[in-house]
C-alpha positions as CSV (number, residue, x, y, z in Angstrom):
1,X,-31.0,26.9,14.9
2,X,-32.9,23.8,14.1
3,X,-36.0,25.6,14.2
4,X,-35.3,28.4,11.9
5,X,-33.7,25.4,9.4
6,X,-37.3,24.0,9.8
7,X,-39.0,26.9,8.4
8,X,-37.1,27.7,6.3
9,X,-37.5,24.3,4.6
10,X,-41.4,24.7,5.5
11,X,-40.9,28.1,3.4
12,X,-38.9,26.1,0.6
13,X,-41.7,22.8,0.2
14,X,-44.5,25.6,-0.4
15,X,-43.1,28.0,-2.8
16,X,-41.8,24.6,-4.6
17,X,-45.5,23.8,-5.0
18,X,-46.5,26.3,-8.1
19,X,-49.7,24.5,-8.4
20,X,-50.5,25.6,-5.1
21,X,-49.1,28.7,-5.2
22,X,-50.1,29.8,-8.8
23,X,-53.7,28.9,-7.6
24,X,-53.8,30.7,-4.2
25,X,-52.8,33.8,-6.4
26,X,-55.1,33.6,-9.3
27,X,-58.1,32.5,-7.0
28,X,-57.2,35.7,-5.1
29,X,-57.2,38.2,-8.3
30,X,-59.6,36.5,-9.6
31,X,-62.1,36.6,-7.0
32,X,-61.2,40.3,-6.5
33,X,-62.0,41.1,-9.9
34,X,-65.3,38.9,-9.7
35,X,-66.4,41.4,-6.7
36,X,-65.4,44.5,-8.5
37,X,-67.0,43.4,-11.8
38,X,-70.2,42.8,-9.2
39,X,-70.2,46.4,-7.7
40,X,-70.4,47.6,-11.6
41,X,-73.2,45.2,-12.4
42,X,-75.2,46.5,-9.3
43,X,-74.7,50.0,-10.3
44,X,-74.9,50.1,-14.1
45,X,-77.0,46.9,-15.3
46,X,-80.3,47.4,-16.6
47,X,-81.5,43.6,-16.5
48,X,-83.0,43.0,-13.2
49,X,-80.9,39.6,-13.5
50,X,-77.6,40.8,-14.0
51,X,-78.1,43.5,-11.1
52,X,-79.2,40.5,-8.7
53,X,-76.2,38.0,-10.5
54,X,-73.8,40.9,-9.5
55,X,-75.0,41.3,-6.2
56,X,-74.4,37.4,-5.5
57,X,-70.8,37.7,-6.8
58,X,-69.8,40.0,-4.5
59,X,-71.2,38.3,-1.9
60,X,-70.1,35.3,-2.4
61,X,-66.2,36.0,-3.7
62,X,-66.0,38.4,-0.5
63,X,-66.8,35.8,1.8
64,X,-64.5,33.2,-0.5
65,X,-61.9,35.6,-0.7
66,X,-62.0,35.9,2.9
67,X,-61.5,32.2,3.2
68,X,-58.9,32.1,1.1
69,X,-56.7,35.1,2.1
70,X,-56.8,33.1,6.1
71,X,-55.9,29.9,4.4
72,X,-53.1,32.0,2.4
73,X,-51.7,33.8,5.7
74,X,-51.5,30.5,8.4
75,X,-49.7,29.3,5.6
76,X,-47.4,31.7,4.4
77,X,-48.4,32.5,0.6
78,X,-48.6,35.6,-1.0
79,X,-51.1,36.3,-3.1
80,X,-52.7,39.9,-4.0
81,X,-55.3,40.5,-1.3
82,X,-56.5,44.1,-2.3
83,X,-59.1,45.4,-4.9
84,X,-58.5,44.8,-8.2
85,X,-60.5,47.8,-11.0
86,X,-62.9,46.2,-13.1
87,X,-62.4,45.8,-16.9
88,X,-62.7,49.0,-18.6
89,X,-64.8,47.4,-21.2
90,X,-67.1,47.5,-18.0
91,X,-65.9,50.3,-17.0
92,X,-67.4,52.1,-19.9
93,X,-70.4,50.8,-20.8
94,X,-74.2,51.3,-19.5
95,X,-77.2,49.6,-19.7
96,X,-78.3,46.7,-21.9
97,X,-74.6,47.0,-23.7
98,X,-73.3,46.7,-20.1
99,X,-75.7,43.8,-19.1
100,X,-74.3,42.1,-21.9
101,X,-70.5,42.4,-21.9
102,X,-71.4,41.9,-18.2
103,X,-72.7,38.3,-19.0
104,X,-70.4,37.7,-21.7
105,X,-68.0,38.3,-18.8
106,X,-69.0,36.3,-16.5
107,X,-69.6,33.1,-18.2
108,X,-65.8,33.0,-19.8
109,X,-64.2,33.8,-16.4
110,X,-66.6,31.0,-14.8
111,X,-65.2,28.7,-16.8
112,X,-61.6,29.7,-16.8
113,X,-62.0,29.8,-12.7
114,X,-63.7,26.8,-12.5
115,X,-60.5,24.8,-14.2
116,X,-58.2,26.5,-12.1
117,X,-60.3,25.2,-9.5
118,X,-60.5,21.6,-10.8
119,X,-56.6,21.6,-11.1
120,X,-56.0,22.8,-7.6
121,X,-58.6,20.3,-6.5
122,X,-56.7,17.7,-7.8
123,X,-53.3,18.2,-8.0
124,X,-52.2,21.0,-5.4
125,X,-50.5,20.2,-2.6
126,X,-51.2,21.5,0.3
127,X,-54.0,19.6,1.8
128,X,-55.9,22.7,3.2
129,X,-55.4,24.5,-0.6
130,X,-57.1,21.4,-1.7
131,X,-60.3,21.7,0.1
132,X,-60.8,24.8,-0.4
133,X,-60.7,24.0,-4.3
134,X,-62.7,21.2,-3.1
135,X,-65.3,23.0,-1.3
136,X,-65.8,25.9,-3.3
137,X,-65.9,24.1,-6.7
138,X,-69.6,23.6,-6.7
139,X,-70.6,26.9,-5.7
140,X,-68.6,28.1,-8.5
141,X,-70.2,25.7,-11.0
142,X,-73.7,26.9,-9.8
143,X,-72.6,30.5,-10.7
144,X,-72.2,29.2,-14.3
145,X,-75.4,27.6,-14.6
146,X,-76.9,30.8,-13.2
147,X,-75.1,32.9,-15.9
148,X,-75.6,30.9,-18.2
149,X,-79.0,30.9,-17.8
150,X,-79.6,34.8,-17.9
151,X,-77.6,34.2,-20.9
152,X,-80.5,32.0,-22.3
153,X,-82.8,34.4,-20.9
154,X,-81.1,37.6,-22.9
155,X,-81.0,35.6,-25.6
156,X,-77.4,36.1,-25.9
157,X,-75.1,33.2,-27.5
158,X,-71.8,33.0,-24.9
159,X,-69.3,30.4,-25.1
C-alpha cells in the first residue's frame, strides 16, 4: 500500500509541473509537425536549399523526437507521439510559392520552438526534461540561422 501511495504521489508532483508537462507536449507536436513539414519540403520545393533544409528537419526532429518520447515514457507523461499533417497552406502549394511559405514557415516556428525551449530549460522541473531543453537548444538555434540564411539567400524578408 505504501508503494502504490508512492506513485501515485510520483504521478501527482509530475502532472503538477505544467511547465514540464506543457513542454514535453508541445516539443512532441511540434517536432512532429517539423518532420511532416520536412517530407513536403523534400518533395515539393524547388530551391535546392529548402529541399536539403527539409531533409535535415526530419532528420534531426525524428531522432529528437525519439529522445524525447523515451524521456516522456520512463517518466510517465503523455504527450502526442504520432504524425501530425502538415499545414495545408503547405499542403497546397508547389514550387517557388511552396519554397517560400516553406521558409516563411520555418523561421516563425524556430523561434516560437526555440522559447519553449528556453523556458523549459530554465524553469521545468524535472531534471531530465531540463537537459533535454538544455541539450537540444543549440541545435535548434543553428536551424534558425540556417533558415534564416536561405531566407537571405531567397531574398525573402521573414520575421
Amino acid at each position: 500500500m505504501i508503494l502504490g501511495a508512492f506513485i501515485s504521489h510520483i504521478s501527482f508532483a509530475q502532472t503538477t509541473d505544467t511547465v514540464t508537462t506543457n513542454f514535453v507536449k508541445n516539443a512532441a507536436m511540434g517536432g512532429a509537425m517539423e518532420v511532416a513539414a520536412g517530407k513536403l519540403a523534400v518533395k515539393k520545393a524547388k530551391n535546392y536549399s529548402v529541399k536539403a533544409y527539409g531533409a535535415k528537419m526530419i532528420s534531426d526532429h525524428t531522432k529528437a523526437g525519439a529522445e524525447l518520447k523515451s524521456i516522456a515514457l520512463k517518466k510517465g507523461y503523455s504527450a502526442p507521439m504520432t504524425a501530425v499533417p502538415a499545414s495545408p497552406l503547405l499542403a497546397n502549394t508547389t514550387g517557388t510559392e511552396f519554397d517560400k511559405n516553406y521558409v516563411t514557415m520555418m523561421v516563425s516556428d524556430h523561434k516560437k520552438t526555440i522559447a519553449i525551449f528556453e523556458n523549459a530549460a530554465a524553469n521545468a522541473k524535472d531534471a531530465a526534461v531540463k537537459a533535454y531543453a538544455v541539450k537540444t537548444l543549440p541545435k535548434l538555434k543553428q536551424h534558425l540561422a540556417s533558415i534564416q540564411s536561405i531566407a537571405a539567400n531567397m531574398n525573402l524578408t521573414v520575421n
